[in-house]
ZADO-1210 file (C-alpha; in nm, 4 decimals, padded with zeros to 6 digits):
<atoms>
<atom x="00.0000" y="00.0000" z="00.0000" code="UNK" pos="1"/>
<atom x="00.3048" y="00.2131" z="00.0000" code="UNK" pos="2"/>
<atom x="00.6506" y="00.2305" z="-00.1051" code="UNK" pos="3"/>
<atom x="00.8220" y="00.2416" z="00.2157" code="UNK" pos="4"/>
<atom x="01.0116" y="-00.0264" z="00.2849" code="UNK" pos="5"/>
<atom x="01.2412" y="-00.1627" z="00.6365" code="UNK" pos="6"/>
<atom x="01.6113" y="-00.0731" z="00.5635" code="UNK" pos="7"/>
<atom x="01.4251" y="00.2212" z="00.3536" code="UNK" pos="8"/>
<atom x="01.4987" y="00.5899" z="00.4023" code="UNK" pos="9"/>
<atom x="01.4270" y="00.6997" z="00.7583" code="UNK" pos="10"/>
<atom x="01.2626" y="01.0752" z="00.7710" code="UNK" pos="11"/>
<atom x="01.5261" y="01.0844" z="01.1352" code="UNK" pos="12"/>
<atom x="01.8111" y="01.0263" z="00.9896" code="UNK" pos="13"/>
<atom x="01.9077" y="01.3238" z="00.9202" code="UNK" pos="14"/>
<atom x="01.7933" y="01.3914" z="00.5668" code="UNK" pos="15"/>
<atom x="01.6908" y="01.8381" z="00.5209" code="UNK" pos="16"/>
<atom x="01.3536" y="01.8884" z="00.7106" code="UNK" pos="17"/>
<atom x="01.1409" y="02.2531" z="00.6896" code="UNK" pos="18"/>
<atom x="01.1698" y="02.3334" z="01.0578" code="UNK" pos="19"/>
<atom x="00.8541" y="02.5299" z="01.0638" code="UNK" pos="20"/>
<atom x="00.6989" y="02.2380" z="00.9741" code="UNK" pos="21"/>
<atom x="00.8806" y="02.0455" z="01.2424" code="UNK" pos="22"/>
<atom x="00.7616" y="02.3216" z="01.4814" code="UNK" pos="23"/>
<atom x="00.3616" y="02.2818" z="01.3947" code="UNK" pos="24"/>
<atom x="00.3816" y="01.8876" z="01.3936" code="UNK" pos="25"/>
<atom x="00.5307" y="01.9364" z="01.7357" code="UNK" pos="26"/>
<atom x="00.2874" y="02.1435" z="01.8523" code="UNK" pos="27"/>
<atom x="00.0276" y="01.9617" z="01.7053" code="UNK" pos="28"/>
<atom x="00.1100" y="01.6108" z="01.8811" code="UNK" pos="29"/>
<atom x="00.2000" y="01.8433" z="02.1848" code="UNK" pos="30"/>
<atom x="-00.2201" y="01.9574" z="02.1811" code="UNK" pos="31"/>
<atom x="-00.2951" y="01.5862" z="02.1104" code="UNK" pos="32"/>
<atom x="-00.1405" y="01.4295" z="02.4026" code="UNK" pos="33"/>
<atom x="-00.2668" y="01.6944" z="02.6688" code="UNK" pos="34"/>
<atom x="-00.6402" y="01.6839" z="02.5325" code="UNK" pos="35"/>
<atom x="-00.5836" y="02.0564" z="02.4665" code="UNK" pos="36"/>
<atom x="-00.2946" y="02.3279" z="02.6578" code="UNK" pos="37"/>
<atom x="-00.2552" y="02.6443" z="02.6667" code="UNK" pos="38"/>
<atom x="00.0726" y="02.8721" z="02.5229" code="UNK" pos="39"/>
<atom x="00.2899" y="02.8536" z="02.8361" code="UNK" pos="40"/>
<atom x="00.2769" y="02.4717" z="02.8680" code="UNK" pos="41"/>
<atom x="00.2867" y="02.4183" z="02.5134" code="UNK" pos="42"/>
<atom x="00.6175" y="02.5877" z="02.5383" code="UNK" pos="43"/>
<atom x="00.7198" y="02.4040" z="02.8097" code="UNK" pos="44"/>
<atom x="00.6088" y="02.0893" z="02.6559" code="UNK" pos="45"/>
<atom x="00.8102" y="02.1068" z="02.3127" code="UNK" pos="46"/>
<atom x="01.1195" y="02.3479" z="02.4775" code="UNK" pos="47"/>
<atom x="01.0164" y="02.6688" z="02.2070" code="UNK" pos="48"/>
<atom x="00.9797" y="03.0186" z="02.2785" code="UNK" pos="49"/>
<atom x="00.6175" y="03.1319" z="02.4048" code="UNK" pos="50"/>
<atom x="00.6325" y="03.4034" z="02.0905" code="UNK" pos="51"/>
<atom x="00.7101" y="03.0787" z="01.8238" code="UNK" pos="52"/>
<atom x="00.4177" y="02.8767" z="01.9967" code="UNK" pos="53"/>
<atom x="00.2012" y="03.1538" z="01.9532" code="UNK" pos="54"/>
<atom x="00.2957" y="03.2272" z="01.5962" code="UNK" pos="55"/>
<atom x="00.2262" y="02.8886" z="01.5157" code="UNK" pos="56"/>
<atom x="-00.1101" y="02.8425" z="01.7006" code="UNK" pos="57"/>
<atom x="-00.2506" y="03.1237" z="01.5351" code="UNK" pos="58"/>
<atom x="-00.1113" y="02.9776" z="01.1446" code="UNK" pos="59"/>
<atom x="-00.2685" y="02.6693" z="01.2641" code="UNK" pos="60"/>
<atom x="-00.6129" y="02.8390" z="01.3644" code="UNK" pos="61"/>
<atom x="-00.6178" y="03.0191" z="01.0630" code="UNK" pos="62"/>
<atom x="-00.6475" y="02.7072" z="00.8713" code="UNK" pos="63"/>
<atom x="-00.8924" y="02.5521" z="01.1334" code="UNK" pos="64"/>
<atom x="-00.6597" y="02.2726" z="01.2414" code="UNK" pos="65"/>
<atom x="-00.6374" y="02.4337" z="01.6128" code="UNK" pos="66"/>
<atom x="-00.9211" y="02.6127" z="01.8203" code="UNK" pos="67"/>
<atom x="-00.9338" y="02.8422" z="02.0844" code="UNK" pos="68"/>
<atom x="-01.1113" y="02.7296" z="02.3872" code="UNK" pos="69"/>
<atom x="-01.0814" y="02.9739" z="02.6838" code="UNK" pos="70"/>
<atom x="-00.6974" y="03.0429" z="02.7717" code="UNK" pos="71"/>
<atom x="-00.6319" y="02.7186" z="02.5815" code="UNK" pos="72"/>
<atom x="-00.6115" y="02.5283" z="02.2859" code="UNK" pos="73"/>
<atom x="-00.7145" y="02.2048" z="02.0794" code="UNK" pos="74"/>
<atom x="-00.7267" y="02.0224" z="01.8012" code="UNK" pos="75"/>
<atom x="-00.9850" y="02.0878" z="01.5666" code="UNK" pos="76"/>
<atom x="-01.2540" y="01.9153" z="01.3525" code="UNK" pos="77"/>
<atom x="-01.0933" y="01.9447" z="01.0153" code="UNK" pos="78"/>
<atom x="-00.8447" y="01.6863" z="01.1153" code="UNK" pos="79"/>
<atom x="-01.1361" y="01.4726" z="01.1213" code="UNK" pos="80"/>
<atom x="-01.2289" y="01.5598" z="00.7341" code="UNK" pos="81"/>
<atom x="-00.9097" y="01.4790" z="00.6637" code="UNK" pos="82"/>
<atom x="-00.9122" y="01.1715" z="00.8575" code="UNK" pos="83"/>
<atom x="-01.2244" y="01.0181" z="00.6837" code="UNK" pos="84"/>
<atom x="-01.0653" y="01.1298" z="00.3064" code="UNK" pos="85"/>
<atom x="-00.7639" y="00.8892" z="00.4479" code="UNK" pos="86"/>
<atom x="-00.9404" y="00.6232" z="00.5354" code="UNK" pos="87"/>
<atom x="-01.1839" y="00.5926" z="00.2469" code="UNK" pos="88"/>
<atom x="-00.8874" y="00.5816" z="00.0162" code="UNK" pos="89"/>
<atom x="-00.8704" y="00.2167" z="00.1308" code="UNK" pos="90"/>
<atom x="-01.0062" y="-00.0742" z="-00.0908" code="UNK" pos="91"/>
<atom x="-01.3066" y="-00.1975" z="00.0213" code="UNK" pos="92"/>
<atom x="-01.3691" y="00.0674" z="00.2800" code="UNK" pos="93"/>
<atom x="-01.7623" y="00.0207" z="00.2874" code="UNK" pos="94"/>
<atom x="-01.7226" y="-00.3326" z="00.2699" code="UNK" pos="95"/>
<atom x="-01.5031" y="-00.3253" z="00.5508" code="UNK" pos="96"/>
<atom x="-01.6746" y="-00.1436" z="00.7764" code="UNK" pos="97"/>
<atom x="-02.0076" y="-00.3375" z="00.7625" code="UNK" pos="98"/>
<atom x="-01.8185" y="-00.6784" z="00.7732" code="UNK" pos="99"/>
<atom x="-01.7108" y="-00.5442" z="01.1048" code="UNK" pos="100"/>
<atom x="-02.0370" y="-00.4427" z="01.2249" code="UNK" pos="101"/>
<atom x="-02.0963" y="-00.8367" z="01.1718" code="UNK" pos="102"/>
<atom x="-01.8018" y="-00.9668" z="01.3590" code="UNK" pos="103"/>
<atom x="-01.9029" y="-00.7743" z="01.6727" code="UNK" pos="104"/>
<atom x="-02.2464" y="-00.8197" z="01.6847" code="UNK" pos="105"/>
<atom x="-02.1943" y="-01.2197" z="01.6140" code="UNK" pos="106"/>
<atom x="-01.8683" y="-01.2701" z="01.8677" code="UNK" pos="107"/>
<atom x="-02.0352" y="-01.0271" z="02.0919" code="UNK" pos="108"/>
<atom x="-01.6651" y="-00.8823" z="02.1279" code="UNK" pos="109"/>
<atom x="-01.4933" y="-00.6023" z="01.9692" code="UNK" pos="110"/>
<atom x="-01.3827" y="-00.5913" z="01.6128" code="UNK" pos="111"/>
<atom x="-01.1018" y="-00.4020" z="01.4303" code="UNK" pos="112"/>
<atom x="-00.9508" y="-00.4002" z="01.1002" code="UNK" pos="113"/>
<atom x="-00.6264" y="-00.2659" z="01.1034" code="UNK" pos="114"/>
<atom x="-00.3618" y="-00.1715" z="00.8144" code="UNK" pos="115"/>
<atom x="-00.0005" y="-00.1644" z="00.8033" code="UNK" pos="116"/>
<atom x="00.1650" y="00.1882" z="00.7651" code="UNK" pos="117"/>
<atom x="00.5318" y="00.2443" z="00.8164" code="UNK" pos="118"/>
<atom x="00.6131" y="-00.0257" z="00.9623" code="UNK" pos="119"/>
<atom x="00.3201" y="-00.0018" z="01.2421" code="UNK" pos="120"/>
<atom x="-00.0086" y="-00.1774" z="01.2291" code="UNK" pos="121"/>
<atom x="-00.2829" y="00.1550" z="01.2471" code="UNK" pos="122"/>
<atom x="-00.6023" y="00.0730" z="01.3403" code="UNK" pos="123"/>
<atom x="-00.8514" y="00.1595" z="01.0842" code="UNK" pos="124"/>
<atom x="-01.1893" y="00.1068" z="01.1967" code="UNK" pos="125"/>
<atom x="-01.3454" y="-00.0121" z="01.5145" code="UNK" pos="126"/>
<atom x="-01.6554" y="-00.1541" z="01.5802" code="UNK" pos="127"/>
<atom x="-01.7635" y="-00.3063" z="01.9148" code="UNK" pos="128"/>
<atom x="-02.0828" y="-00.5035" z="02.0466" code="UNK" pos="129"/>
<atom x="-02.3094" y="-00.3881" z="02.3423" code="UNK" pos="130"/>
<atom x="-02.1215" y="-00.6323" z="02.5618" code="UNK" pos="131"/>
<atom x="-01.7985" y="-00.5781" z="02.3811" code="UNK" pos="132"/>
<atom x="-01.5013" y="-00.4285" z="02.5512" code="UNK" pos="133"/>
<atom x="-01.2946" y="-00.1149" z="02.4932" code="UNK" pos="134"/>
<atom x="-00.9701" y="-00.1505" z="02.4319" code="UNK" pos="135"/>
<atom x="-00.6565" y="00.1108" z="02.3604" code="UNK" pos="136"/>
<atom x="-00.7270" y="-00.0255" z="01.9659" code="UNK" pos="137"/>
<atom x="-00.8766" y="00.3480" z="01.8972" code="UNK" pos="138"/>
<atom x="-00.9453" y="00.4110" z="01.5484" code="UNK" pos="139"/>
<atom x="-00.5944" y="00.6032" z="01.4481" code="UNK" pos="140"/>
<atom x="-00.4100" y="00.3944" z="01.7313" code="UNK" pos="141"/>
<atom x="-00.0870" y="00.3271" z="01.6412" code="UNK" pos="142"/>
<atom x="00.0867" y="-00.0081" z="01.7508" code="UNK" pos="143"/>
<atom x="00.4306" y="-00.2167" z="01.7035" code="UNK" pos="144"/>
<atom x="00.2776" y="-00.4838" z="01.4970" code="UNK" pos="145"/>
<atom x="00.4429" y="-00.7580" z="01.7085" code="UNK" pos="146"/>
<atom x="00.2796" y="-00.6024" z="01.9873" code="UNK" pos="147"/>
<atom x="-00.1089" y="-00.7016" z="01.8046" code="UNK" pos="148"/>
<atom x="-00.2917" y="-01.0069" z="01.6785" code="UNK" pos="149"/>
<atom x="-00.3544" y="-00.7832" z="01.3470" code="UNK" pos="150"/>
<atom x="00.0107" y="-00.6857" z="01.3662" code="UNK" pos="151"/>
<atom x="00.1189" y="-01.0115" z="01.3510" code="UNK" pos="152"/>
<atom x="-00.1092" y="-01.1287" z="01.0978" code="UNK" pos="153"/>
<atom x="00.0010" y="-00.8546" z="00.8558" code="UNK" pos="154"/>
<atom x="00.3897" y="-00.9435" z="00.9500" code="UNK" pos="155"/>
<atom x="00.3305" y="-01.2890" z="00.8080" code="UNK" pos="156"/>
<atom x="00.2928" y="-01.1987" z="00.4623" code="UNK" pos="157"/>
<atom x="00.5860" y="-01.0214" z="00.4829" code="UNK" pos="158"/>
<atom x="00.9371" y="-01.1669" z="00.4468" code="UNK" pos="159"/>
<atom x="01.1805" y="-01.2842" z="00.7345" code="UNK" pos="160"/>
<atom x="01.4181" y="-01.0222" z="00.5959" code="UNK" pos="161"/>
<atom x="01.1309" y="-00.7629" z="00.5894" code="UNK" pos="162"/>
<atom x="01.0502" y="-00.7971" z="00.9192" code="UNK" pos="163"/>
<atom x="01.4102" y="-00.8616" z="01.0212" code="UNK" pos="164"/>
<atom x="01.4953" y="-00.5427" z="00.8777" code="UNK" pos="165"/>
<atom x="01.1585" y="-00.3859" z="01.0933" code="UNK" pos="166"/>
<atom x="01.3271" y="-00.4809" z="01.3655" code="UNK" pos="167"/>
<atom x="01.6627" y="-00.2980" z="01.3593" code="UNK" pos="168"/>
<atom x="01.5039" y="-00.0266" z="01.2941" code="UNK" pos="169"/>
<atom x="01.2267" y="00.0271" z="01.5130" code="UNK" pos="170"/>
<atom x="01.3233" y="-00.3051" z="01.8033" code="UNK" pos="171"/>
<atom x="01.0630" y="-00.4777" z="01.9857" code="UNK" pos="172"/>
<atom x="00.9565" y="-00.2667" z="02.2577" code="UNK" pos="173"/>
<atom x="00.7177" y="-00.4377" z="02.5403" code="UNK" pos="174"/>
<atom x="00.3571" y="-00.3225" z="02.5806" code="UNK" pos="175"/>
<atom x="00.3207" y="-00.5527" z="02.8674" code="UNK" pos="176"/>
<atom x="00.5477" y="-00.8295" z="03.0561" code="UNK" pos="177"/>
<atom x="00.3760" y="-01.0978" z="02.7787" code="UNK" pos="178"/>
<atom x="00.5165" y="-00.9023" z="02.4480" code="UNK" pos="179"/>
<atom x="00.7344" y="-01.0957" z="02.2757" code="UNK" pos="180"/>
<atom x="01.0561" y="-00.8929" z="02.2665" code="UNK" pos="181"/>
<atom x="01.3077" y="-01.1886" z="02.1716" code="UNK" pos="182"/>
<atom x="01.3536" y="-01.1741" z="01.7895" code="UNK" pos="183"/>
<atom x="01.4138" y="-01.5371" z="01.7322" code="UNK" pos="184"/>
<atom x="01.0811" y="-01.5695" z="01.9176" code="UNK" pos="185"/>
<atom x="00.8940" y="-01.3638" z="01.7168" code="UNK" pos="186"/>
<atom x="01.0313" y="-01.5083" z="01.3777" code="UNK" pos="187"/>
<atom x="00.9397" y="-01.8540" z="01.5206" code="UNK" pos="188"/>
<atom x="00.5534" y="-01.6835" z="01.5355" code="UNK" pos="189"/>
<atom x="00.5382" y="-01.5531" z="01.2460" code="UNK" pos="190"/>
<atom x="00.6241" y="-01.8605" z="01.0500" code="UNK" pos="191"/>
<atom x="00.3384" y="-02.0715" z="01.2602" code="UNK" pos="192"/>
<atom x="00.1019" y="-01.7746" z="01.2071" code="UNK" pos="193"/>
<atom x="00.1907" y="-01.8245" z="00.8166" code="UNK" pos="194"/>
<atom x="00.1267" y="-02.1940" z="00.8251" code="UNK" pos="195"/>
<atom x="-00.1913" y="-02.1785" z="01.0088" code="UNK" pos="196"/>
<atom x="-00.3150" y="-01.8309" z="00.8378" code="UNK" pos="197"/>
<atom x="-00.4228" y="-01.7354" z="01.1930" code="UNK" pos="198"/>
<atom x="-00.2389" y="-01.4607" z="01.4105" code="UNK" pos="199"/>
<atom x="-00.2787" y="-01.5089" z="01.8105" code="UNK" pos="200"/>
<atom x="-00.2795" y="-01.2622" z="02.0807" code="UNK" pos="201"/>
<atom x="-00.2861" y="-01.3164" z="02.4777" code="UNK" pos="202"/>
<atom x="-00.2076" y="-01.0217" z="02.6969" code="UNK" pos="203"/>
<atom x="00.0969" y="-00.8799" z="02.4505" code="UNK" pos="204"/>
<atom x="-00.0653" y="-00.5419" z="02.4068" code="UNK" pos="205"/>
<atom x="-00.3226" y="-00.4605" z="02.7305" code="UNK" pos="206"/>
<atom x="-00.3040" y="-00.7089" z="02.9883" code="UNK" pos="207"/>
<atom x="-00.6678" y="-00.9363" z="03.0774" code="UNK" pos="208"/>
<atom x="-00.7099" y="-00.8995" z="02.6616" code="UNK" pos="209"/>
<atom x="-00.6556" y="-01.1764" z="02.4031" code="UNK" pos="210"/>
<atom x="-00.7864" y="-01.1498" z="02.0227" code="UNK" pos="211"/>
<atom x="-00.7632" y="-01.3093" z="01.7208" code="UNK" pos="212"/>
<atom x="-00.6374" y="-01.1823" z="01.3501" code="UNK" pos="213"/>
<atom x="-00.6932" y="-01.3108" z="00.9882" code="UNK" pos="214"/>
<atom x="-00.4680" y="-01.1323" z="00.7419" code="UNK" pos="215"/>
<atom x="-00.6740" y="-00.9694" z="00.4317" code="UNK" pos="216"/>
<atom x="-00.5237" y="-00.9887" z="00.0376" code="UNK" pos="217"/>
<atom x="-00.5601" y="-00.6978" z="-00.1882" code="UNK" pos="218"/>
<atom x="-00.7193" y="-00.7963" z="-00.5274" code="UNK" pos="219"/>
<atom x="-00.3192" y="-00.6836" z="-00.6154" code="UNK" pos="220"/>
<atom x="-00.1991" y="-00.9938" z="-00.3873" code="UNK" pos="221"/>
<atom x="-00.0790" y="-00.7789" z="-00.1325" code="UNK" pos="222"/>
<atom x="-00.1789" y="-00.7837" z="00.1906" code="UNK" pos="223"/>
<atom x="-00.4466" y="-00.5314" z="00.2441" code="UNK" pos="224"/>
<atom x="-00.4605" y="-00.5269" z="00.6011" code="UNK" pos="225"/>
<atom x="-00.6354" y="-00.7729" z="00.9025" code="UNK" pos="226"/>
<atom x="-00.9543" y="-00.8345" z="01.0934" code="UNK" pos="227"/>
<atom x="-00.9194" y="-00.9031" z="01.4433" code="UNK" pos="228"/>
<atom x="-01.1715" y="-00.9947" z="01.7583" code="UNK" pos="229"/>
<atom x="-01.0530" y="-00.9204" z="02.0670" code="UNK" pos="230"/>
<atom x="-01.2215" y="-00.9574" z="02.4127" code="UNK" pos="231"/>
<atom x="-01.1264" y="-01.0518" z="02.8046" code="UNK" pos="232"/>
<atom x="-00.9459" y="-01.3612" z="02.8738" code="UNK" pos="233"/>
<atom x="-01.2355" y="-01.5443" z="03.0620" code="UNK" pos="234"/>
<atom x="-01.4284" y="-01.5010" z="02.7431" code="UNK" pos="235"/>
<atom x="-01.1705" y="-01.5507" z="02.4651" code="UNK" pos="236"/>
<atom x="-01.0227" y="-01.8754" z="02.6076" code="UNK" pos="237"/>
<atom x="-01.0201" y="-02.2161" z="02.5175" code="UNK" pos="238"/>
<atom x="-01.1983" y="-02.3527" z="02.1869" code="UNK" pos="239"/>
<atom x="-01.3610" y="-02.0445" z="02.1441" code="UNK" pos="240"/>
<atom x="-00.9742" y="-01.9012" z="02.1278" code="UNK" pos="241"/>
<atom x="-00.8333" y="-02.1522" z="01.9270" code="UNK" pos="242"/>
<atom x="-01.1301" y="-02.2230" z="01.6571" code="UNK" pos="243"/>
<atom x="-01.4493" y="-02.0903" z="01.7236" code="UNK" pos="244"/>
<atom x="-01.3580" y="-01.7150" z="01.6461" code="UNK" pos="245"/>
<atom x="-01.0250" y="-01.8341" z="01.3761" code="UNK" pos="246"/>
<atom x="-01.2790" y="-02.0033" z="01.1825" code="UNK" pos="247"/>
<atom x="-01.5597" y="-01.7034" z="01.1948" code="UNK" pos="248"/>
<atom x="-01.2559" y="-01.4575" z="01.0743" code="UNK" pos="249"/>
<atom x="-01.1627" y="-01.7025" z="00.8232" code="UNK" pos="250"/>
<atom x="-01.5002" y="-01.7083" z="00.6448" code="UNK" pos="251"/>
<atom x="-01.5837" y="-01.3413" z="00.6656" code="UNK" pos="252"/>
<atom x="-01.2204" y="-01.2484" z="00.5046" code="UNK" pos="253"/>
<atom x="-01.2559" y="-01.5102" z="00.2549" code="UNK" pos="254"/>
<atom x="-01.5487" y="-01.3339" z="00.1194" code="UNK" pos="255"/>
<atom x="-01.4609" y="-01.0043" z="00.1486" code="UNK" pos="256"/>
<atom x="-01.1815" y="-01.1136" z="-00.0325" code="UNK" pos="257"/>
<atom x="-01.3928" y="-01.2619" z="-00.3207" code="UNK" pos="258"/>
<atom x="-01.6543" y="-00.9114" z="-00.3316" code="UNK" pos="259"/>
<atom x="-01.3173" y="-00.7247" z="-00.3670" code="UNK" pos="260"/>
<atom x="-01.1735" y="-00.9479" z="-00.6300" code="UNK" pos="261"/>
<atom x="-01.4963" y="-00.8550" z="-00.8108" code="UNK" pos="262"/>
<atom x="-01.6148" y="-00.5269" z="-00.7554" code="UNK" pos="263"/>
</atoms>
């Protein structure tokens, strides 16, 4: 889905950036992570002047990607536009979306479908039953792909020097004490995941949460992106773990994968 590639050019290593660019994106994830700040703790936050903050607020409100709110601001809603023009750029998007809405209501669990983008697995849409629970899997959620069942699935249609690659670049951080972090461990995963054309997931990104992935192909032969269910461990255990919800995936990729082939 893109040309970017482990072992690739890295936009940290070094190559010429615009710095007022640098400065907004800063900002930007800055506003994200505090839910909205105002200019002194902005400036504090990303170690620039209170005067560059504010200069770069007010470009920023001027195109409606920041708003005012009292002494502070946030992020606004035309991230969301683009957000949605994103998305829907995806094969399949509609399709996608209401296969979902079936996985949820039928597992009574929640449902994702998640893509890989460099070299992280994104999460694209979300969908997630009355009883369901929810997880950190937020649509836009970006996660090490060892780290996820989807992850995982979408690392086993890559190749063992694709992901070996992957991991010298970005390592195997832990997202709890059960991530795999070993790489020969991983590997060993991935090539079982292959074989069985199932991806497994117990407690490796939010502990008391297992879930299940299916890998999706592009009409291209690509890998397009993954399905997962995912749900507490008293209720994702056992044969329900290991077939009931594999084989459920299974079937609803398999025909997405056949309306995509011929749409």
């Amino acid at each position: 889905m893109n040309e970017w590639k482990p072992g690739g050019i890295d936009p940290e290593s070094g190559e010429t950036t615009i710095g007022s660019i640098d400065t907004s994106f800063a900002i930007v994830t800055a506003l994200r992570e505090r839910n909205g700040a105002g200019v002194t703790e902005l400036a504090e936050e990303t170690g620039l002047s209170k005067s560059s903050v504010h200069k770069h607020l007010r470009s920023l409100a001027k195109h409606d990607f920041v708003v005012k709110e009292g002494d502070e601001y946030a992020l606004g809603l035309r991230y969301l536009d683009l957000g949605a023009h994103v998305r829907s750029r995806v094969p399949g998007s509609a399709k996608i979306k209401h296969k979902l809405r079936e996985l949820a209501d039928e597992t009574g669990e929640s449902a994702q479908f998640a893509v890989e983008e460099r070299g992280h697995a994104v999460v694209l849409y979300r969908e997630v039953s009355h009883g369901g629970v929810y997880s950190r899997g937020r649509v836009g959620r970006r996660f090490h792909p060892h780290q996820t069942a989807a992850g995982k699935a979408i690392l086993a249609r890559r190749s063992d020097q694709w992901i070996e690659e992957l991991i010298d670049r970005q390592g195997l951080p832990a997202a709890t004490p059960h991530t795999i972090t070993d790489r020969e461990e991983l590997l060993e995963e991935i090539r079982e995941t292959r074989e069985r054309g199932v991806a497994f997931n117990s407690e490796e990104s939010t502990e008391g949460l297992r879930a299940v992935a299916v890998p999706v192909t592009a009409p291209d032969g690509d890998v397009l992106g993954a399905f997962a269910v995912a749900g507490p461990t008293h209720r994702i255990n056992g044969d329900r773990f290991e077939t009931e919800i594999p084989d459920l995936l299974r079937s609803v990729v398999n025909e997405l994968e056949l309306n995509l082939a011929h749409s």
